[in-house]
C-alpha positions in Angstrom: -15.5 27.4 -46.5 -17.9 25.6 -44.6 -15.6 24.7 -41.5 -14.9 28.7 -41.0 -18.3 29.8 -41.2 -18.8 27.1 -38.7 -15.7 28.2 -36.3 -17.2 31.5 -36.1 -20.6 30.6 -35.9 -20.2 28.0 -33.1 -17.3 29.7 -31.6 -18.4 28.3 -28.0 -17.4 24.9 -29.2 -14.7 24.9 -32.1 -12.9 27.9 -30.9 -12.4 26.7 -27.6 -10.7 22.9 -28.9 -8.8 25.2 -31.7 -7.3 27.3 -29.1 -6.5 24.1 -26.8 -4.6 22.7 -29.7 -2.5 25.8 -30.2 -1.8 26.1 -27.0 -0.5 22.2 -26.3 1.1 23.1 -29.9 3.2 26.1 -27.8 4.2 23.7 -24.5 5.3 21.1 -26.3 8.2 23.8 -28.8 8.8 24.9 -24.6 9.5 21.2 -23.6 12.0 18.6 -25.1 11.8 14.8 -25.3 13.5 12.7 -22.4 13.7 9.1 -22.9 13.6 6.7 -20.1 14.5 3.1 -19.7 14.4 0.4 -17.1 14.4 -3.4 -16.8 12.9 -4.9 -13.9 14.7 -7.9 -11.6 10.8 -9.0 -11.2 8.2 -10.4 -13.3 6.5 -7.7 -14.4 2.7 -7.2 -16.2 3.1 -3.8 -16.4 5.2 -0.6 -15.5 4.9 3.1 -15.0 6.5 6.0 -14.5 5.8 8.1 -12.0 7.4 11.4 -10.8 6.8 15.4 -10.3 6.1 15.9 -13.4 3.0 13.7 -13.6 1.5 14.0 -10.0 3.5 11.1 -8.8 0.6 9.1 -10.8 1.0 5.8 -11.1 -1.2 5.3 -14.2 -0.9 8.4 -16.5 2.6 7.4 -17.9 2.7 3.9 -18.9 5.7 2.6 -20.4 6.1 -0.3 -22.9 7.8 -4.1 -23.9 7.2 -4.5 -27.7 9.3 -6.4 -28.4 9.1 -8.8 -24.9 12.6 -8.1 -24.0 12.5 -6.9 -20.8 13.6 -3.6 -21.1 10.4 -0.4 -20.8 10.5 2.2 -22.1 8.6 5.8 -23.1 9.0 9.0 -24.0 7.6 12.2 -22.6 7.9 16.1 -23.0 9.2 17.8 -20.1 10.6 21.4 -19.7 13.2 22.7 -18.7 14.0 21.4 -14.8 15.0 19.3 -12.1 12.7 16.3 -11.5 12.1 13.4 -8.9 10.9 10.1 -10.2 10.3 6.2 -9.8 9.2 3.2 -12.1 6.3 1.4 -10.1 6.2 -2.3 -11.4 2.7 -4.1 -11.3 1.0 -0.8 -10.3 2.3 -1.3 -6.2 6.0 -1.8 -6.2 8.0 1.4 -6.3 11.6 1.1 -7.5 14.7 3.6 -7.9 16.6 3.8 -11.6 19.4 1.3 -10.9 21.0 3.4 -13.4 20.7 6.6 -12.3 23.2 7.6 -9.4 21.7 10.9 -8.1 18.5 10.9 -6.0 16.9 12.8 -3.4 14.9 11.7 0.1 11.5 10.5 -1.3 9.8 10.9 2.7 8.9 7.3 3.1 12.7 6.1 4.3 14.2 5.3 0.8 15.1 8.0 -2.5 13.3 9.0 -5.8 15.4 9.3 -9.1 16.6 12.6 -9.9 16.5 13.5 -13.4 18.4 17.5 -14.8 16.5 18.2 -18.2 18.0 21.1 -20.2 20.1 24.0 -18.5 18.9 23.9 -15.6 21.8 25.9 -13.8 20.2 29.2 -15.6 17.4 29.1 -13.1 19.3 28.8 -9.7 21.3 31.9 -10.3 20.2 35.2 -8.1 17.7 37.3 -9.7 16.6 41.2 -8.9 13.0 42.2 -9.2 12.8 45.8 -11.3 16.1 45.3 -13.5 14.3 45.1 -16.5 15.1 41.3 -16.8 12.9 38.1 -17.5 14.1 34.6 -17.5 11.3 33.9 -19.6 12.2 30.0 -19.7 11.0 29.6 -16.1 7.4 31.2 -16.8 5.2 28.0 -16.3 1.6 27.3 -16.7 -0.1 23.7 -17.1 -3.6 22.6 -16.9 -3.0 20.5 -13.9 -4.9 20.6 -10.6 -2.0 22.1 -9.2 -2.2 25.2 -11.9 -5.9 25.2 -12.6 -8.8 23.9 -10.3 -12.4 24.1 -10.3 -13.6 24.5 -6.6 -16.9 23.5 -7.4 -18.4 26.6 -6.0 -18.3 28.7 -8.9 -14.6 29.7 -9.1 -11.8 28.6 -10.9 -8.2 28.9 -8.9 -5.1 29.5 -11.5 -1.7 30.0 -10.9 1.6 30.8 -13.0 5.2 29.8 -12.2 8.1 32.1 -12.2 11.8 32.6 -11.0 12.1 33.6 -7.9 12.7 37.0 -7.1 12.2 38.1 -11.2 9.0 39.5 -11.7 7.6 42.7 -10.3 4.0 41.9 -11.5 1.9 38.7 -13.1 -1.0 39.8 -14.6 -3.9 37.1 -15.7 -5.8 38.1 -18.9 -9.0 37.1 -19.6 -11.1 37.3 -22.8 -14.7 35.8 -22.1 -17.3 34.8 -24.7 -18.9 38.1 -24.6 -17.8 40.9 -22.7 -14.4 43.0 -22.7 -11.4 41.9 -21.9 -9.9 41.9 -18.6 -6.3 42.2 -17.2 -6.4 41.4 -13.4 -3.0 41.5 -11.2 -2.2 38.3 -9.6 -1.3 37.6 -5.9 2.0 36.3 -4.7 1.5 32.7 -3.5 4.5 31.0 -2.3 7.9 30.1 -3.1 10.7 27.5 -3.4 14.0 27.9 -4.7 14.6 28.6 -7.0 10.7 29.1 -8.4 7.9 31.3 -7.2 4.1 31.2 -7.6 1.2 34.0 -8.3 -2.6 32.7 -8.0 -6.1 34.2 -8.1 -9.5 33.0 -8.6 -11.8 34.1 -10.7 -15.8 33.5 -11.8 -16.1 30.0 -13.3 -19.7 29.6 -14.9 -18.6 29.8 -18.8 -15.4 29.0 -20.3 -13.0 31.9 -21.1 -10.2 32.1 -23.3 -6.8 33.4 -20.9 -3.3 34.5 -21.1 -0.9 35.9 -18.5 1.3 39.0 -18.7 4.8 39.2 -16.5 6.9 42.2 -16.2 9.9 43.8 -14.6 11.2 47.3 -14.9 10.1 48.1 -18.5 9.9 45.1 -19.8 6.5 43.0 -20.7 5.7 40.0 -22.0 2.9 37.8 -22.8 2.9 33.6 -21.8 2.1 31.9 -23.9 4.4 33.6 -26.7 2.5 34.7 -30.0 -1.3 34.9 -30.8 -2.0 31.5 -28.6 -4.1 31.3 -25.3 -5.0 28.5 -22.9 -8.8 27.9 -23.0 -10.9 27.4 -19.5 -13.4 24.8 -21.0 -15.8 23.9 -17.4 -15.9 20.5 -18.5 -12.1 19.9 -19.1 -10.3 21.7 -16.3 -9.5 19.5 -13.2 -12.4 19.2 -10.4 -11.7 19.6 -6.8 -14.7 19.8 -4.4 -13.6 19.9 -0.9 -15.9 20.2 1.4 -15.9 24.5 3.3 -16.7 23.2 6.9 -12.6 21.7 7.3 -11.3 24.8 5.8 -8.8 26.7 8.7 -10.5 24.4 11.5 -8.9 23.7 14.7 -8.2 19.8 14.6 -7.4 17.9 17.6 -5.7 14.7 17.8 -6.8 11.9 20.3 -5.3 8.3 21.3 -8.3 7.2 23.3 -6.9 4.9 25.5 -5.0 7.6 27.0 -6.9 10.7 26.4 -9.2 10.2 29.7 -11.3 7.6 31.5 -14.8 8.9 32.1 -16.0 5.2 33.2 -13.7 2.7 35.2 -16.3 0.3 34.9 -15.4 -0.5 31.7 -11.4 -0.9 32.0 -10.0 -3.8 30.6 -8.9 -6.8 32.9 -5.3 -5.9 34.4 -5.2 -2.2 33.7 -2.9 -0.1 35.0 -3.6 3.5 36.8 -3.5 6.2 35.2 -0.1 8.0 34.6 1.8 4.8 34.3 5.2 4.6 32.4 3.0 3.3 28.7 3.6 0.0 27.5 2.9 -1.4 24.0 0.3 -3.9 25.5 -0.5 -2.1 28.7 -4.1 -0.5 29.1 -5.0 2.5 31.7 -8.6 2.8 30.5 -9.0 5.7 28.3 -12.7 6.0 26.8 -14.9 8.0 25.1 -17.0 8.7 28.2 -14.1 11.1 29.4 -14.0 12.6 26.2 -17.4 13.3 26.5 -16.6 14.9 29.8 -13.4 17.1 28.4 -15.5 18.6 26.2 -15.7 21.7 27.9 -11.4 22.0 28.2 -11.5 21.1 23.9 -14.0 24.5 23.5 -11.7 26.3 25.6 -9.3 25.9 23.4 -11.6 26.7 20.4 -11.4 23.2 19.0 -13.3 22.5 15.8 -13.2 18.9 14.7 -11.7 15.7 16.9 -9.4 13.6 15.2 -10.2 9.8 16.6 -7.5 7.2 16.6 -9.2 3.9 15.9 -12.5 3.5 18.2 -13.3 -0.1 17.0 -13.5 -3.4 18.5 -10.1 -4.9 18.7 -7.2 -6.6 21.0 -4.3 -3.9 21.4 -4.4 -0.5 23.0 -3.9 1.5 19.6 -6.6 -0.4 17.7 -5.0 -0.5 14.4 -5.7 -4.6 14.9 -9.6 -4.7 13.8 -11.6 -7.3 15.2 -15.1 -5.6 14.1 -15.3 -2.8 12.2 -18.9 -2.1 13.3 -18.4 -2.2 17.0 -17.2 0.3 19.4 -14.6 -1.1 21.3 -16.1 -2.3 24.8 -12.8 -0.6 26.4 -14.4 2.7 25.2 -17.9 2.4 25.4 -21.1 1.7 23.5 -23.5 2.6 20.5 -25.3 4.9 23.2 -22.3 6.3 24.5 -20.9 6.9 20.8 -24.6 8.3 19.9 -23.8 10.6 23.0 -20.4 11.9 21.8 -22.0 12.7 18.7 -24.7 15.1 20.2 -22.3 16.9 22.8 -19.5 17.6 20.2 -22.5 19.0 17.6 -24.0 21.3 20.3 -20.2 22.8 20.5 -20.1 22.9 16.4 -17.4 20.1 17.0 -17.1 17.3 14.3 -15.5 14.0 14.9 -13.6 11.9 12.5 -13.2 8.2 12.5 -9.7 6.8 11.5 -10.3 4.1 9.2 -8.1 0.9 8.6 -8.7 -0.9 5.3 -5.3 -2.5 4.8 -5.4 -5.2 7.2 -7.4 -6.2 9.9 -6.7 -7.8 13.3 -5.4 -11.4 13.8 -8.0 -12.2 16.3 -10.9 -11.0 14.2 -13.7 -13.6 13.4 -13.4 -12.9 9.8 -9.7 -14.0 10.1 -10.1 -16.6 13.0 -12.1 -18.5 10.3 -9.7 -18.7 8.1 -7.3 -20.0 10.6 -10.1 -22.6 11.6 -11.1 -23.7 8.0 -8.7 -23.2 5.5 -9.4 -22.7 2.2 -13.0 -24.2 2.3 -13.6 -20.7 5.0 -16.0 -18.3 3.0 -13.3 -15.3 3.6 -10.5 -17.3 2.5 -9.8 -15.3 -1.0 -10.1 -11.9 1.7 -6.3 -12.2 2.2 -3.3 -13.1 0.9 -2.3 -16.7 2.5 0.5 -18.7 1.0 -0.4 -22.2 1.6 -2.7 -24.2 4.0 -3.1 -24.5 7.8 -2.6 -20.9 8.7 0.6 -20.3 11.1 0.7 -17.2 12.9 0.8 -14.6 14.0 4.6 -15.5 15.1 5.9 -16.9 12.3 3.0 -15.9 9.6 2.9 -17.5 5.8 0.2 -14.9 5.0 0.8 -11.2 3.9 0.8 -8.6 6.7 1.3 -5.3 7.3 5.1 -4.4 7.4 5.6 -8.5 8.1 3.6 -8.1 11.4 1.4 -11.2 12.0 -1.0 -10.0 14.1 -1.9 -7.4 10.9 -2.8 -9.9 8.0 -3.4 -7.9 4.8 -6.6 -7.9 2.9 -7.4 -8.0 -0.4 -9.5 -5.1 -1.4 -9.9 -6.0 -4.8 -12.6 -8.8 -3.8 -15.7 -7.9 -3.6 -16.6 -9.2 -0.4 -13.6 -7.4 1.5 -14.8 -4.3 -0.3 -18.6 -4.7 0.5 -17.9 -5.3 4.0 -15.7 -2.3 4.3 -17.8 0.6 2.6 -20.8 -0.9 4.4 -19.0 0.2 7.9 -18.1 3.3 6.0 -21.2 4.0 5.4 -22.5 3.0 8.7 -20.6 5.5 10.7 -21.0 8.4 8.5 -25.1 7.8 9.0 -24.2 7.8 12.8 -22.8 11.4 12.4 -19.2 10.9 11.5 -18.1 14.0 9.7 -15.4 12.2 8.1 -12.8 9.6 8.3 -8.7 9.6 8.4 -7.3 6.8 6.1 -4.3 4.3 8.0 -1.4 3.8 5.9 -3.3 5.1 2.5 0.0 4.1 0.1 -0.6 0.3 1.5 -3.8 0.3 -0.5 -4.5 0.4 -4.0 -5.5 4.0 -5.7 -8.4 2.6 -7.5 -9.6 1.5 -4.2 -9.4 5.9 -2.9 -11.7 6.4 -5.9 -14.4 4.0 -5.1 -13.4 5.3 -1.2 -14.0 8.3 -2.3 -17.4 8.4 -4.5 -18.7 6.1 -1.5 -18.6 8.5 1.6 -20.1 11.5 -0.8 -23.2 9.3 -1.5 -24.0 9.6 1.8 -22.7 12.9 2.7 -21.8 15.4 0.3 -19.9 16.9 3.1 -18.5 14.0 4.1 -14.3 14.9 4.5 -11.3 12.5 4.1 -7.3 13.0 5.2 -4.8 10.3 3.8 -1.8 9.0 6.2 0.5 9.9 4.0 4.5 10.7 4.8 5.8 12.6 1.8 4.5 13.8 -1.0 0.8 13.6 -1.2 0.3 14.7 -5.1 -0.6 11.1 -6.2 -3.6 11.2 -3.6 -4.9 14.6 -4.4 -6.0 14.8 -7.7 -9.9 15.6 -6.8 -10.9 11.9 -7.4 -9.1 10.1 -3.9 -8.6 12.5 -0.6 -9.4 15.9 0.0 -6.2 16.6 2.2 -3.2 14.3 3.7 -1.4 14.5 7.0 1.1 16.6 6.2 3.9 15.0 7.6 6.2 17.5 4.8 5.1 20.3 7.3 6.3 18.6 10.4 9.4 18.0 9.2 10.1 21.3 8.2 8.5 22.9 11.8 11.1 20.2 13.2 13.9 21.1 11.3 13.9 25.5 11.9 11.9 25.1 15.4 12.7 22.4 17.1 16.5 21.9 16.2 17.5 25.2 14.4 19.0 22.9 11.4 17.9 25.2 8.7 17.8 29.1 7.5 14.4 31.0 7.6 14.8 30.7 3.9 15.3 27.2 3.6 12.3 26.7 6.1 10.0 29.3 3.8 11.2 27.5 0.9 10.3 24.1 2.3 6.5 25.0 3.1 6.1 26.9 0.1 6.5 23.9 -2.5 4.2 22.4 -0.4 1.7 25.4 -0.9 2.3 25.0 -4.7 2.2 21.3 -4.9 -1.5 21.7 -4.1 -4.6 23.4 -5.3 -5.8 26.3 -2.2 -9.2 24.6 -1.6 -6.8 22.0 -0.3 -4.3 23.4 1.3 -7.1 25.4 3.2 -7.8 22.0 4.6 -4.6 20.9 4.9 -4.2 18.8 8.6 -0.8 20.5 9.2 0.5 19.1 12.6 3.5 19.0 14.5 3.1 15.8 16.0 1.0 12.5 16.4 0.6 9.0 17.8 3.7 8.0 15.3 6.4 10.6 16.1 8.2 11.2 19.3 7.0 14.6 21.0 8.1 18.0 19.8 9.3 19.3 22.9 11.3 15.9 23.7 13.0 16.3 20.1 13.3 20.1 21.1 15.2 19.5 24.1 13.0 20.2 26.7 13.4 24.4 25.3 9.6 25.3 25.8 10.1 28.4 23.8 10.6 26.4 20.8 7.7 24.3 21.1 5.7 27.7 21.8 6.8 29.7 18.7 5.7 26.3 16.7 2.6 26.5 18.1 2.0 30.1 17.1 3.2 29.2 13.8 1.1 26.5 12.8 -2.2 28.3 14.4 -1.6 31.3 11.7 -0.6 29.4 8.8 -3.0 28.4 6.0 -4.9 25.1 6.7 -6.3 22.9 9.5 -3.8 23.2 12.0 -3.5 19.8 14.3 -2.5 19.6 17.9 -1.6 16.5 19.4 -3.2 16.2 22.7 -1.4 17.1 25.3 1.6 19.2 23.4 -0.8 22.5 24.0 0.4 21.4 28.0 4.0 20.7 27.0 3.8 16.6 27.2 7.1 15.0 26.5 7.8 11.3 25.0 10.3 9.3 22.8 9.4 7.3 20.2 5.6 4.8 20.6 5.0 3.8 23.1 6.5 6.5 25.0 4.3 9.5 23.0 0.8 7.8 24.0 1.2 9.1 27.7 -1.8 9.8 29.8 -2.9 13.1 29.4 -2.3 14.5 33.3 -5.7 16.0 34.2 -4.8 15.5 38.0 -1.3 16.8 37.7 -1.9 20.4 36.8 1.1 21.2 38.3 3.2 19.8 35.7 1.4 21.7 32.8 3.2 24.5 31.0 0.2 27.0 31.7 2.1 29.6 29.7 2.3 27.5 26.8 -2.1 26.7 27.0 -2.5 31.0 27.4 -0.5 31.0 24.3 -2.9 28.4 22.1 -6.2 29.9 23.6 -4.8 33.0 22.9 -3.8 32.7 19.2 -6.4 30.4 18.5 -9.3 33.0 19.1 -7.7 35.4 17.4 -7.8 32.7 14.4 -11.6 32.2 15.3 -11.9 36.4 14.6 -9.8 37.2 11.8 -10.5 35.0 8.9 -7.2 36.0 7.2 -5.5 33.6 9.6 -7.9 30.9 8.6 -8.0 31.2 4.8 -5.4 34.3 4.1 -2.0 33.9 1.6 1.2 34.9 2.7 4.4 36.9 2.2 7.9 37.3 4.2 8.4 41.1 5.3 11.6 40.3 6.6 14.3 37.8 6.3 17.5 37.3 7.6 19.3 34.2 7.9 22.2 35.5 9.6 20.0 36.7 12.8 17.5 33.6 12.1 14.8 36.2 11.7 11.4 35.8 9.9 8.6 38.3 9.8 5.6 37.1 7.2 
């Protein structure tokens, strides 16, 4: 008697866990166990499993050896579905189920696991909105960040799942503490064959009890089935603060070695001029100085933040090859000169960001050059991974590097000094007015590492925004605790794919960008750096032919969709090159002649209309039109 009068007198507290039990009591009769298995040809401590179904997380489904044979194994609940997924092995090493024959293109040159649970054929077949029909076992909802998010600004984002094309109306119902209860219509977010996804935000200040309601033609029905809800508990529902000033701003992508040379005084010894075929080691004296003094050209094209590649002292002309991480490179400039850039792009409302590169550092850094000098009596000996004593490199290295490339030892970011020395740059250039910093080659680098990352930069700014190099899926990195956005590589490809080569239907390339949309809560794909090129790809008009119409309609497209569209500098011009080195031309600021002027009317064009109309900064979208036959898409 005394635990109801206490449910109903404390219904803020008890009501709230007793509807989250009957609710993960309801998921679990929609799911079904699925068994996996796997013994690793490597010593292994420990092993995961990570897919689609978990966030690609590399922690949250451990599997286990009791009995010290060898073979791990767990169990989970999944529903019905097709899912991707890979055993990591000592919480780094990503391996494919020798025993499972299908996969699919994981994004990082190799394949994930693909796993069928249940029938999934019943959800590929074509479905008609109004017929009166529900396929009720694709109705989805999960309290994931990817279903439910807390913005941190007083609104919680949630989503439901259906099969595409099925539904005429999703409906979220909410019953508050107090108060009546309210059935508000929910707006078409995106879809992906053969799924689509409905979203709205709501008030987010006390929990809430909610359910949804999905119908078609006459028919209604309620998700979860029964007398169960899903409670909104503030203190349980996934967390994602990004920061607003990212959110639809024009990014813009600079190599600075060959962006423009505001000071030949400070060229490097045996540079080329400018405009010469690029080299991998050849220097034509880019710097920050003539950044400084394109400033004006970057408004005109109503840029909002500048993407930096690596600024820092080092050997090479990319920089990726640290030598001091608190040190503008003397190539580009100074501390004044940096201080300089700072207060000309703020008086524009321009914010820069740093690209940061904590995996390795440069062989000819002092910190390294130590090492090589003293062995293993050096004080940064246990910063890196070296096999055995002298050091031989960077030719023929018995150290761990980057990719096997000498010149890029590895360090070890689990030692405190490595990681002191790095969050104290971190820090360092945030206080100088960095607005935020682009990680280099983010999977390299452990997650717990992100998290610490992370919690670092938003000590000193609050504000303070980060974007994660990463080529496929960036689920595992966006969870609210590591990046707020990635590059999103996944949105290239598909721009690549229906633009530049005409390779896939308007459908397929809708379908494409809108699992991407669902993979990801809205406050982040608001931010989202969606680009169609960078320092790592070959050019888009060189893989488009030389057809500037294609590389035009790209442009238009990635300047209206949702996120923080990224251009490349020099593709609003129509710059051509191959593979690195030949994309890190010189931008031709004395060879106007060569630009396609049409092209640059087109991106000032569009991109003040996305400065006025805040529906092509933040808005949703929905096809009008399409017809594969024709090619044509109108959104």
């Amino acid at each position: 008697m005394a635990y109801f009068l206490d449910v109903r007198t404390m219904r803020g507290v008890f009501m709230k866990k007793l509807f989250f039990i009957l609710t993960i009591f309801v998921i679990a009769v929609l799911a079904r166990p699925v068994a996996f298995e796997f013994t690793p040809n490597i010593t292994a401590e420990s092993v995961n499993l990570a897919g689609s179904f978990n966030g690609w997380s590399t922690e949250a489904t451990p599997m286990s050896d009791d009995d010290g044979d060898g073979r791990w194994t767990v169990t989970i609940d999944l529903p019905d579905g097709e899912y991707q997924y890979k055993f990591v092995v000592n919480g780094n090493v990503w391996i494919q189920d020798p025993n499972n024959p299908k996969g699919a293109p994981d994004g990082f040159g190799g394949s994930n696991s693909v796993i069928v649970v249940g029938d999934w054929e019943r959800f590929l077949g074509e479905a008609h909105r109004g017929d009166g029909e529900i396929l009720f076992e694709a109705i989805w909802h999960e309290q994931k960040v990817n279903y439910i998010c807390d913005d941190s600004r007083g609104k919680a984002w949630i989503r439901l799942r259906a099969k595409k094309g099925d539904i005429e109306a999703a409906h979220l119902v909410i019953r508050p503490e107090s108060g009546e209860i309210q059935s508000l219509p929910m707006r078409y977010l995106s879809a992906s064959h053969p799924f689509e996804w409905f979203e709205l935000d709501v008030p987010f200040e006390k929990a809430f009890d909610y359910h949804f309601s999905v119908s078609d033609g006459d028919i209604v029905r309620k998700y979860p089935p029964d007398n169960t809800d899903f409670s909104a508990i503030p203190e349980e529902i996934p967390l994602f603060d990004v920061p607003e000033w990212p959110q639809g701003r024009l990014f813009y992508q600079i190599f600075p070695e060959r962006f423009a040379d505001g000071d030949p005084s400070n060229n490097p010894e045996g540079s080329v001029p400018w405009g010469s075929k690029p080299e991998i080691d050849n220097f034509m004296g880019g710097d920050l100085a003539g950044v400084i003094h394109r400033l004006p050209y970057l408004d005109s094209l109503g840029v909002g933040a500048i993407y930096f590649n690596p600024i820092f002292h080092a050997g090479s002309n990319h920089k990726y090859d640290t030598w001091d991480y608190f040190k503008i490179d003397p190539a580009f400039g100074d501390d004044a000169v940096f201080d300089r850039l700072i207060e000309e792009a703020e008086s524009r409302d321009i914010r820069i960001v740093l690209d940061g590169v904590f995996n390795h550092i440069g062989y000819g850094s002092p910190i390294f050059q130590d090492v090589v000098e003293k062995g293993a009596e050096s004080e940064f000996a246990d910063w890196f991974f070296v096999r055995e004593y002298p050091v031989r490199g960077p030719e023929n290295p018995n150290y761990e590097s980057w990719w096997g490339f000498g010149s890029l030892p590895k360090m070890n970011t689990d030692r405190p000094g490595v990681r002191e020395h790095l969050f104290g740059a971190i820090r360092y250039w945030l206080k100088r007015g960095s607005a935020g910093w682009r990680l280099d080659v983010a999977p390299d680098v452990p997650h717990h590492f992100w998290r610490d990352f992370r919690d670092t930069i938003r000590t000193v700014d609050n504000e303070a925004f980060s974007i994660g190099e990463i080529w496929g899926d960036g689920t595992p990195w966006l969870g609210g605790d590591q990046f707020d956005v990635v590059m999103n590589y996944r949105f290239r490809d598909a721009m690549i794919e229906f633009f530049a080569k005409s390779n896939i239907t308007p459908t397929e390339f809708l379908d494409r960008l809108g699992g991407v949309i669902a993979s990801h809560p809205t406050v982040v794909n608001e931010a989202m750096m969606n680009l169609i090129g960078s320092h790592d790809t070959p050019r888009f008009l060189t893989i488009a032919g030389g057809e500037s119409w294609r590389l035009n309609l790209a442009m238009v497209w990635s300047l209206i969709w949702p996120g923080a569209p990224c251009i490349y500098y020099g593709d609003e011009i129509g710059m051509t090159g191959g593979a690195d080195p030949d994309c890190r031309k010189a931008f031709p600021w004395h060879e106007q002649d060569t630009w396609d002027t049409e092209l640059l009317s087109t991106v000032r064009y569009i991109s003040s209309l996305r400065e006025r109309n805040s529906c092509l900064r933040h808005g949703t979208f929905r096809p009008l039109l399409l017809d594969d036959a024709s090619k044509t898409l109108i959104i």
